[in-house]
N, C-alpha and C positions, 0 to 999 in steps of 0.2 A: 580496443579497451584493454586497459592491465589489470594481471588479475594476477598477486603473487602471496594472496594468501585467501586459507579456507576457513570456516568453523561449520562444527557439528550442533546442530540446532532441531528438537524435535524428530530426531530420528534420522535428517538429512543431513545430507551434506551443500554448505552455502559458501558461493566463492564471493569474496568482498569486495566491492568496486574499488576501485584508486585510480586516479588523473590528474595529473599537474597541470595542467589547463583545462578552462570550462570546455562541458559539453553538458550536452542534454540528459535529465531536463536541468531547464533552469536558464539560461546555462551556469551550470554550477563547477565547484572543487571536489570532487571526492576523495574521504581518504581511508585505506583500510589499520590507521592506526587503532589500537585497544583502547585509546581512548573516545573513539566514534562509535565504534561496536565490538560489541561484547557480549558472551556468556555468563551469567552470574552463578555462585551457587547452587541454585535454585533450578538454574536451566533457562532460565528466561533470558531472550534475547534484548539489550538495550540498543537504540539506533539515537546517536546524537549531533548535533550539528555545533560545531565548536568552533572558536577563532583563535587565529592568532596573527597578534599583530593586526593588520587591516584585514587578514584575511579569511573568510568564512568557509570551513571545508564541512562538505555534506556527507550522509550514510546510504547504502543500499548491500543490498546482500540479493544473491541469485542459486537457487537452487540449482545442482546440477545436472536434474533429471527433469525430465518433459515429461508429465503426468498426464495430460489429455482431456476427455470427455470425464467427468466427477464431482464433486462435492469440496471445494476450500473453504476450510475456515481459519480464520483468524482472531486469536486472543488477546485480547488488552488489559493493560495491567496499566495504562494512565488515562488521565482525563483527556478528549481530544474537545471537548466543546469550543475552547477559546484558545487555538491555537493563536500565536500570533498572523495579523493579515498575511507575514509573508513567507508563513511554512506551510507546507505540502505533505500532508504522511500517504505513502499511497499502498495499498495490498493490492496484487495485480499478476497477471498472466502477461509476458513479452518475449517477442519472437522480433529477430535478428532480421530475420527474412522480410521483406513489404507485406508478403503475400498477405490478402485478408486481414489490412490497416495494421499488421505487424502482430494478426493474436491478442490484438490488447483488450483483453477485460480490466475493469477499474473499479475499485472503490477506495475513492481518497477524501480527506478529511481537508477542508483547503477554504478560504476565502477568494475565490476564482470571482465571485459577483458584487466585492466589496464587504465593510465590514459588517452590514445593515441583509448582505441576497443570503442564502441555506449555506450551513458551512459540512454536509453531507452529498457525497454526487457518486452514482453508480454510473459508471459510462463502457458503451463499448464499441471500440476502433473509431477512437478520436479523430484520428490521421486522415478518415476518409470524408467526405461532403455528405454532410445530411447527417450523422451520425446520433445514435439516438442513447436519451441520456435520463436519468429519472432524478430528481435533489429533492433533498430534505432537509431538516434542524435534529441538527440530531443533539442531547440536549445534557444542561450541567450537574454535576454534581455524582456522575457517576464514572467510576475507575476502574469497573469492569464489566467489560462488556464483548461479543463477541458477533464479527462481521463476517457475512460466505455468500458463497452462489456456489449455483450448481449447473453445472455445463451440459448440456443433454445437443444430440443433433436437433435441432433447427428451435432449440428452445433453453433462456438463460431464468433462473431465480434468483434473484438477491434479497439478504435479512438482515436485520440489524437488531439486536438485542442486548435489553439490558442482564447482566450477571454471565455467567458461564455455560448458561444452558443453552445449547441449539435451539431445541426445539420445548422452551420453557411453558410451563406447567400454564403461564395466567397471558391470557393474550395481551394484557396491560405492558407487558415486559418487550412486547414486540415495538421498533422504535419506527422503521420504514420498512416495507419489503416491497419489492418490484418485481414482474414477470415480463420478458421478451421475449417475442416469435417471429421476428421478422427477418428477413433476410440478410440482417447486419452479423447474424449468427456467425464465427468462423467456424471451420473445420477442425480441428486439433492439427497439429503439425509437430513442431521445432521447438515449440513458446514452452517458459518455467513460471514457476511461480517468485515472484518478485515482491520485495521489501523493501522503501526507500524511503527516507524526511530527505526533503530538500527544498530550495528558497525559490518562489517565485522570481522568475527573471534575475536569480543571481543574487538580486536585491537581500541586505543584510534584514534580521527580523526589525521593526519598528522599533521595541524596546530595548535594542543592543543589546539581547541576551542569548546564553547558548541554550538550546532546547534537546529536550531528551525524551523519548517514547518508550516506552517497554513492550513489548509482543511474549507473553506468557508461553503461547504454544503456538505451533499452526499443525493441523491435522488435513490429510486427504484419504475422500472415501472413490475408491474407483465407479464408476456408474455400473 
């Protein structure tokens, strides 16, 4: 993977994907131009999937640091309910290494079951058979909102909430949450926390439009 440039986002530091040929996922373009991802003013992270010419290049950003057993959360600052069928925003733990399906915890925003199945999916270590997965609706009209888990040994949480508050005042504000204990659990290793819009099977969006997310903050609490 090429990685020839970095941004400061939330206190970390994130190196920006770039590849002149597809690769995974997707298989996709990545590119770390300022016009795919960005820091705004504000601080807030933009990720967007831009074309030119026939060509669709995608965003991801990767923490540099392996953070472990803890609490992720992730801020939104756009509407994700109707992505187009064939973008993917994903917040997520990824490790380089196979071991333990690659690390990968997931919660991506995506029409994986068509336009009509949940367009909400917490999944962990896809890579492996049997892999256990919980989906929802997660639902419109709202542009902030804020998605985590919490990594403990042999036990995962995930939230979805509407507004900025973790752990908000009115249980109405809770949108999904899910708890796993099973032995898909990984161990911490190698894995960062991960950032990425990208297009299902490469495939351009339906609507031949370039698509943009914002990420306000992401915050980690150690366990």
């Amino acid at each position: 993977m090429q990685y020839t440039r970095s941004i400061q986002f939330s206190g970390y530091t994130w190196r920006v994907k770039r590849h002149t040929t597809p690769v995974g996922p997707g298989p996709n373009y990545f590119s770390d131009a300022d016009c795919n991802v960005w820091v705004d003013a504000r601080g807030r992270l933009h990720l967007k999937i831009t074309r030119t010419g026939s060509r669709w290049e995608c965003a991801e950003v990767i923490c540099t640091r392996s953070l472990g057993y803890g609490t992720y959360r992730f801020y939104l600052d756009s509407e994700v309910h109707a992505l187009d069928p064939k973008v993917v925003l994903g917040l997520f733990t990824w490790s380089d290494t196979r071991d333990f399906g690659y690390r990968e915890i997931d919660i991506e925003f995506a029409r994986f079951q068509g336009a009509t199945g949940p367009n909400g999916y917490y999944t962990i270590r896809p890579h492996d058979q049997g892999y256990p997965q919980h989906t929802f609706q997660w639902i419109a009209g709202v542009r902030q909102s804020v998605h985590w888990f919490r990594w403990e040994p042999g036990r995962l949480y995930f939230r979805s909430v509407r507004g900025h508050r973790p752990q908000p005042s009115s249980a109405s504000a809770i949108v999904a949450e899910w708890t796993y204990t099973g032995s898909f659990v990984p161990p911490p290793g190698d894995e960062n926390p991960r950032m990425n819009l990208w297009l299902l099977n490469g495939e351009p969006p339906t609507n031949g439009r370039e698509v943009e997310v914002i990420i306000s903050r992401f915050e980690f609490q150690p366990l």
